[in-house]
C-alpha positions in Angstrom: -7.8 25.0 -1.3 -9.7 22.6 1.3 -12.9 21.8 0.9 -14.4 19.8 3.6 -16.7 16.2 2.3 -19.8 14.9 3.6 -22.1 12.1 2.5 -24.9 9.8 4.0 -23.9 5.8 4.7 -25.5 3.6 2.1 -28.4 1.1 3.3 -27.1 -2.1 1.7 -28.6 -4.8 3.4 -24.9 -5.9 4.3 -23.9 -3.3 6.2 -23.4 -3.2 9.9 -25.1 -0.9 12.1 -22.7 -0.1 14.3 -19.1 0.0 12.5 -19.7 3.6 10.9 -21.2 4.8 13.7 -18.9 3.7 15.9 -16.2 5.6 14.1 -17.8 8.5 13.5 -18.3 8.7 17.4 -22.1 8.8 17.0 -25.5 6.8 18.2 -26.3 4.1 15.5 -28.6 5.0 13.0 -30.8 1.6 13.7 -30.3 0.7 9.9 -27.5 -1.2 7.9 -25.1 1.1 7.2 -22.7 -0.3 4.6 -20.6 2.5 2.8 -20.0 6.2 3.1 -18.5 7.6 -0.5 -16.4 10.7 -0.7 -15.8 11.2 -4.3 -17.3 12.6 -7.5 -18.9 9.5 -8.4 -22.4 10.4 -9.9 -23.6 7.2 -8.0 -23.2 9.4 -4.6 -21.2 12.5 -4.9 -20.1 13.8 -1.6 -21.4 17.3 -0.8 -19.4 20.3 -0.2 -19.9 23.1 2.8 -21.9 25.4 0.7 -24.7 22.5 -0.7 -23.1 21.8 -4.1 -21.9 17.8 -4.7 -18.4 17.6 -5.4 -19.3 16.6 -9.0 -21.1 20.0 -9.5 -18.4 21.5 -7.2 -15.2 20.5 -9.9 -17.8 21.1 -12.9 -17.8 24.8 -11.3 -14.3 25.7 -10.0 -12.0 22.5 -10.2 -10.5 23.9 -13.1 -8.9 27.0 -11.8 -7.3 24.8 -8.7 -6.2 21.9 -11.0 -8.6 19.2 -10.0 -9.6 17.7 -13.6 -13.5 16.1 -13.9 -13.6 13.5 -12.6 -11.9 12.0 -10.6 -10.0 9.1 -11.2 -10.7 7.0 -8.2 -13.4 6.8 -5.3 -12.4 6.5 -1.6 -14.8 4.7 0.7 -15.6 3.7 4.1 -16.8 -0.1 4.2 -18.5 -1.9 7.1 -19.8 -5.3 6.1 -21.9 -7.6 8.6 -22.9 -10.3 6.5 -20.8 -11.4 3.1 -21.3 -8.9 -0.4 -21.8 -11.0 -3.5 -18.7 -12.9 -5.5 -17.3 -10.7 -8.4 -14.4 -9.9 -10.0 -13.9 -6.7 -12.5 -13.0 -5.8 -15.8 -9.8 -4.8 -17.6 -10.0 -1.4 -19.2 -10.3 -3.2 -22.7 -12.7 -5.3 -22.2 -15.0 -2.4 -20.2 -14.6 0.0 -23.3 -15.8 -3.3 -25.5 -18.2 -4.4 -23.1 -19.9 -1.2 -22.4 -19.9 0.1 -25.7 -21.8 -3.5 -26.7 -25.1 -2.9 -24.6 -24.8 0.6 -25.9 -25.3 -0.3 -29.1 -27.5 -3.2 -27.8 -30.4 -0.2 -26.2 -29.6 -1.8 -22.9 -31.0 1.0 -20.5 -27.7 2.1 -18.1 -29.5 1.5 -15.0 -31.1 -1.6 -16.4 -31.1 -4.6 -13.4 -29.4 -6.9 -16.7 -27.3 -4.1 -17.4 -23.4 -5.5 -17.1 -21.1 -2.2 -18.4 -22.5 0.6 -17.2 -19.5 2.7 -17.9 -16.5 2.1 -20.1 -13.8 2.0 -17.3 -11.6 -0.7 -15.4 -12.2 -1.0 -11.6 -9.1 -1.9 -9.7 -9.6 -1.9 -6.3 -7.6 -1.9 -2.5 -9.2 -2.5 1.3 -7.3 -2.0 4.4 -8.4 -3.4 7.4 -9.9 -0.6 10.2 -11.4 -3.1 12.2 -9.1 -5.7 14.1 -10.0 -8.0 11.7 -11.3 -8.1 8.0 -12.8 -11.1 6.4 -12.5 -11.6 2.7 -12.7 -14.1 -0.4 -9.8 -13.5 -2.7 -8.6 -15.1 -5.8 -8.6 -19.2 -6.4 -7.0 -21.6 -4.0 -4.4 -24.0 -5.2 -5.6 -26.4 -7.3 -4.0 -29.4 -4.9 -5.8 -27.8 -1.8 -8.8 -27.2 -3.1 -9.4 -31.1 -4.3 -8.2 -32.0 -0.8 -11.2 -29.7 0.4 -14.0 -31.6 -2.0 -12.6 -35.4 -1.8 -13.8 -34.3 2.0 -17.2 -33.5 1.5 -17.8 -37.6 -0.2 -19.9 -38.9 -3.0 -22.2 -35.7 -3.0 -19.0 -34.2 -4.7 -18.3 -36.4 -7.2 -19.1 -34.4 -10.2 -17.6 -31.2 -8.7 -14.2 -33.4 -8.2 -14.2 -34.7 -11.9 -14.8 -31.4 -13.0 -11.4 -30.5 -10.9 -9.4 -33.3 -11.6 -6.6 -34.1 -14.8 -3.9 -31.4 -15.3 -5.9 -29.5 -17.7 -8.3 -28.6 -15.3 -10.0 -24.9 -15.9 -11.0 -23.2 -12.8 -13.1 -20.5 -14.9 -15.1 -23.6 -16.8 -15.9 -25.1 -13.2 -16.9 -21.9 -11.9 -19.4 -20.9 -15.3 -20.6 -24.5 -14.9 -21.7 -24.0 -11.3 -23.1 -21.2 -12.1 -25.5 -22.5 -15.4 -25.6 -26.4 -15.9 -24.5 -27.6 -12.6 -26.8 -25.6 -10.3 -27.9 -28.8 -8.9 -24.7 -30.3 -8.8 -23.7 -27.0 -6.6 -26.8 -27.5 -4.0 -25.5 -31.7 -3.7 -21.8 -29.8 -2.5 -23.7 -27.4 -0.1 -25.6 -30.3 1.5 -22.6 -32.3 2.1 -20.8 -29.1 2.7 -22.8 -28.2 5.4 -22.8 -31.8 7.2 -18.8 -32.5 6.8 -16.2 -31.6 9.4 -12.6 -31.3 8.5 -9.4 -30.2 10.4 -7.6 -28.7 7.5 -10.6 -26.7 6.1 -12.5 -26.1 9.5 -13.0 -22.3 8.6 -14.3 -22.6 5.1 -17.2 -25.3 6.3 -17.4 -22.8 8.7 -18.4 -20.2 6.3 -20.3 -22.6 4.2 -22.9 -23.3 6.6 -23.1 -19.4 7.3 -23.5 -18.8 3.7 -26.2 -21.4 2.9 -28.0 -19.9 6.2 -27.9 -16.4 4.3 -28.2 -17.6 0.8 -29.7 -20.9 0.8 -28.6 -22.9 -2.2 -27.2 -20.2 -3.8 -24.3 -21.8 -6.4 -21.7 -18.9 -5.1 -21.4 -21.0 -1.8 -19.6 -23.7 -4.0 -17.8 -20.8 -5.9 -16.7 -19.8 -2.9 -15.1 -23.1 -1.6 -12.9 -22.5 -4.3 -11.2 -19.2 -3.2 -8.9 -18.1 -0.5 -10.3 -17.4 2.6 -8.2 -14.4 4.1 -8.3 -12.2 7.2 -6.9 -8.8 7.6 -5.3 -7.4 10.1 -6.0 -3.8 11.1 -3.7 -2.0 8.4 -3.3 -4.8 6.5 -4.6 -4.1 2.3 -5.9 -6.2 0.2 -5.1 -5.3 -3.6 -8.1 -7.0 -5.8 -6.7 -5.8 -10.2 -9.0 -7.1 -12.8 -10.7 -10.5 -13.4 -9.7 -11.6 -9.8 -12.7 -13.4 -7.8 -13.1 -11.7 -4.7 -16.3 -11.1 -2.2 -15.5 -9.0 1.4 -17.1 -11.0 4.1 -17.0 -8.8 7.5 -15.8 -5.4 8.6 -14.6 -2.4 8.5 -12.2 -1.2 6.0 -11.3 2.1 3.7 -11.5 1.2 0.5 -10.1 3.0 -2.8 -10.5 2.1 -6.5 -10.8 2.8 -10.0 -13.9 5.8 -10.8 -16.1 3.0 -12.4 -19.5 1.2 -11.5 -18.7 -2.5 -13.6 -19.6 -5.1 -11.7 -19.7 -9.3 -12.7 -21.2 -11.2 -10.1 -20.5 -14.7 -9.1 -22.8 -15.5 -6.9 -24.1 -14.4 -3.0 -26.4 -12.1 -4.3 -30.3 -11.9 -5.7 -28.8 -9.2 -8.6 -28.3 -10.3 -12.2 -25.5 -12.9 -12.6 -23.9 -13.5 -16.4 -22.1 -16.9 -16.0 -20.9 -16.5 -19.1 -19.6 -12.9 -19.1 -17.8 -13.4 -15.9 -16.0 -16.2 -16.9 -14.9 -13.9 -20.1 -13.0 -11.7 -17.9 -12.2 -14.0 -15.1 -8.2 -14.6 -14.3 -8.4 -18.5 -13.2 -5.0 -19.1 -11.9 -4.9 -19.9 -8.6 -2.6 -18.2 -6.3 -2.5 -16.8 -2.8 -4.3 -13.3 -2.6 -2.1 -10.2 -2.9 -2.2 -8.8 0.8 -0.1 -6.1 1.2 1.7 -3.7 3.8 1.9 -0.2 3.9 6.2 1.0 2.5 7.1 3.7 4.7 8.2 6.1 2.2 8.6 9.5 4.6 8.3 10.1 8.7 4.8 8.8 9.6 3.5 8.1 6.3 3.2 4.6 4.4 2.2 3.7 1.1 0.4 0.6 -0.3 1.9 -0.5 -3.4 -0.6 -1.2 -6.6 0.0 -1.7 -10.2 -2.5 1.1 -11.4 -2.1 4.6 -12.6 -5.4 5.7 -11.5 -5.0 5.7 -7.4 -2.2 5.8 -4.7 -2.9 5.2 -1.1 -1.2 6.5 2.1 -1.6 5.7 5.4 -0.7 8.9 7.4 0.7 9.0 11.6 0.5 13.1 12.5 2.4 14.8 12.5 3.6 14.3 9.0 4.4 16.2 5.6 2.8 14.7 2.5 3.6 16.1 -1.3 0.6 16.1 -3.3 0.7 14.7 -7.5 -2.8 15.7 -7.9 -5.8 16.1 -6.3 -6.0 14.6 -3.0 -9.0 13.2 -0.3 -7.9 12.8 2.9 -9.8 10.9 5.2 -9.0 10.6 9.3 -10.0 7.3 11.3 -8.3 7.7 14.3 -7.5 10.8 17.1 -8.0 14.3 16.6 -5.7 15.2 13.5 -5.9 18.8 11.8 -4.8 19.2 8.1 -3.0 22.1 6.6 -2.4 23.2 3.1 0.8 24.0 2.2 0.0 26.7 -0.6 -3.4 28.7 1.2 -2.3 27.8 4.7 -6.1 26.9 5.3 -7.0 24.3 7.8 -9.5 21.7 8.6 -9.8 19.9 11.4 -11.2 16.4 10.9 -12.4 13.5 13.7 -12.9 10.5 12.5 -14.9 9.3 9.6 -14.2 12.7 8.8 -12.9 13.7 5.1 -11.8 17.0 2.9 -10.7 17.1 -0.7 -7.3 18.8 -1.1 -6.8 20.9 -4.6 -3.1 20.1 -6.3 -2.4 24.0 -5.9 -2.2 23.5 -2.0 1.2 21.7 -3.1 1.7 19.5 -0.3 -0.8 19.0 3.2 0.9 19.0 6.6 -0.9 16.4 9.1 -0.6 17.4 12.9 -2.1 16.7 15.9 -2.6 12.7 17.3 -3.9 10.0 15.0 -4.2 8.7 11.6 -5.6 9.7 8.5 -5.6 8.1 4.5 -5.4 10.1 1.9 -5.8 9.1 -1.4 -4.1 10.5 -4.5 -4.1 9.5 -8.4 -1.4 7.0 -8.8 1.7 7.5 -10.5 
């Protein structure tokens, strides 16, 4: 069975208002348009042909074509203009402890100081659309990143003690930014803003653009500490639990982990639990975990992720894919039709365009010219 997906863009004040649109081959809606969600997700359940949400959909008839309630993962178009806040994500344990913690504490679900509001892990992967996509992922190398502040002078001082001796702690630095060293933070955006630097050109770039956005917000310093990356188009960006990360601009498809848990670090007027995210926060520094789509069949690629509850192909029609589970498949480029392999049913999608597949179909055959994702539970 197909069953063609439709949802409204979300008006997050970072979204662009032209990316979608632009995709979607349509006149711009005049508003911030930051994410389109096709998924079960209660949050903003996509909507079926006859008017039912998928939620209610699978609640109704999923059973009798496999598709289990709900879903383990939630595919997404993103279009960022301006930077979403720092945050990193919980592990599966510490959501289950977490969440079940403010239950027992009355904290309402939708509460603005509500933390857990589910008990699940949120792994999560963006791959570039646009030419280019802009992101903060994971902690620079220790070495680099005090080359960066012995830059910015005596403004910095504290910030560089804080950084220096073997024994440094990334995570402490980042929850002292955060709490006890706000002002300390504003002293490194001041002399972040002014400095000038061959080596770390682009991140004083972003700096000034941050503090024009969020004007002594702490995050700006929190994010002088992480890796600056840009995408390619196709090009993925794997974010697992407890890894700082904030997307910065463009368009992407992103897929993760059913779940609504969110720590922030900063970049954002939303509640921010210094100490909570450095609870789950993975401080060793690294490069971020960028990754390339495996060809794994004619036409079709797959990102590689260490998570049972998603898979991710990137599909060139025309092109066979087998199906594990149940499947959303979502075109971004050309004029591609897909065909189950059980029913024989079609649907035709443009781009920007999605359908869920039911695990009876078997396998989906892609054809026409262009490129679609489809998303599966992982394996």
């Amino acid at each position: 069975m197909l069953i063609p997906l439709a949802n409204d863009p979300r008006d997050y004040a970072w979204g662009s208002t032209s990316l979608i649109a632009e995709l979607q081959g349509r006149e711009p809606s005049g508003h911030a348009e930051a994410e389109v969600w096709f998924g079960d997700h209660p949050g903003d359940p996509a909507e079926t042909p006859d008017g039912r949400t998928l939620d209610r959909w699978i609640a109704d008839q999923g059973a009798e074509a496999g598709v289990a309630q709900p879903l383990p993962y939630l595919l997404k178009l993103l279009a960022a203009a301006s930077a979403l806040s720092i945050q990193a994500h919980p592990s599966k344990a510490q959501a289950e402890a977490g969440f079940a913690r403010e239950e027992a504490a009355g904290i309402p679900r939708g509460a603005g100081d509500r933390t857990y509001r589910d008990a699940n892990h949120k792994p999560e992967l963006i791959v570039a659309l646009s030419d280019t996509f802009r992101a903060l992922a994971g902690l620079r190398e220790l070495e680099a990143t005090r080359r960066l502040v012995a830059e910015l002078g005596p403004q910095a001082q504290p910030l560089a003690e804080r950084l220096a001796g073997p024994d440094a702690s990334l995570a402490a630095v980042i929850g002292w930014l955060l709490s006890d060293g706000v002002q300390a933070a504003r002293d490194v955006i001041a002399a972040a803003v002014a400095a000038h630097s061959d080596e770390f050109a682009a991140e004083l770039d972003l700096a000034r653009a941050l503090q024009a956005s969020f004007p002594g917000d702490p995050g700006i310093v929190v994010a002088l500490l992480m890796n600056l990356v840009t995408l390619r188009r196709g090009e993925g960006l794997f974010v697992p639990a407890g890894v700082l990360h904030a997307y910065l601009e463009g368009l992407g498809v992103e897929l993760m982990a059913a779940s609504d848990n969110v720590l922030r670090g900063g970049l954002t007027p939303k509640h921010v639990d210094a100490g909570e995210l450095v609870s789950v926060l993975r401080d060793e520094p690294g490069l971020p975990p960028v990754l390339t789509a495996r060809e794994v069949g004619q036409g079709v690629g797959r990102y590689d992720v260490p998570v049972p509850d998603f898979a991710l192909l990137r599909v060139d029609a025309p092109a066979s894919v087998a199906l594990n589970g149940p499947a959303i498949a979502l075109a971004t480029a050309g004029d591609v039709t897909v065909t189950g392999g059980s029913s024989g049913s079609s649907a035709r999608l443009a781009p920007g365009r999605a359908v869920l597949a039911t695990p009876d179909e078997g396998e989906l055959h892609v054809t026409g010219t262009g490129e679609l994702f489809i998303a599966l539970p992982g394996a």
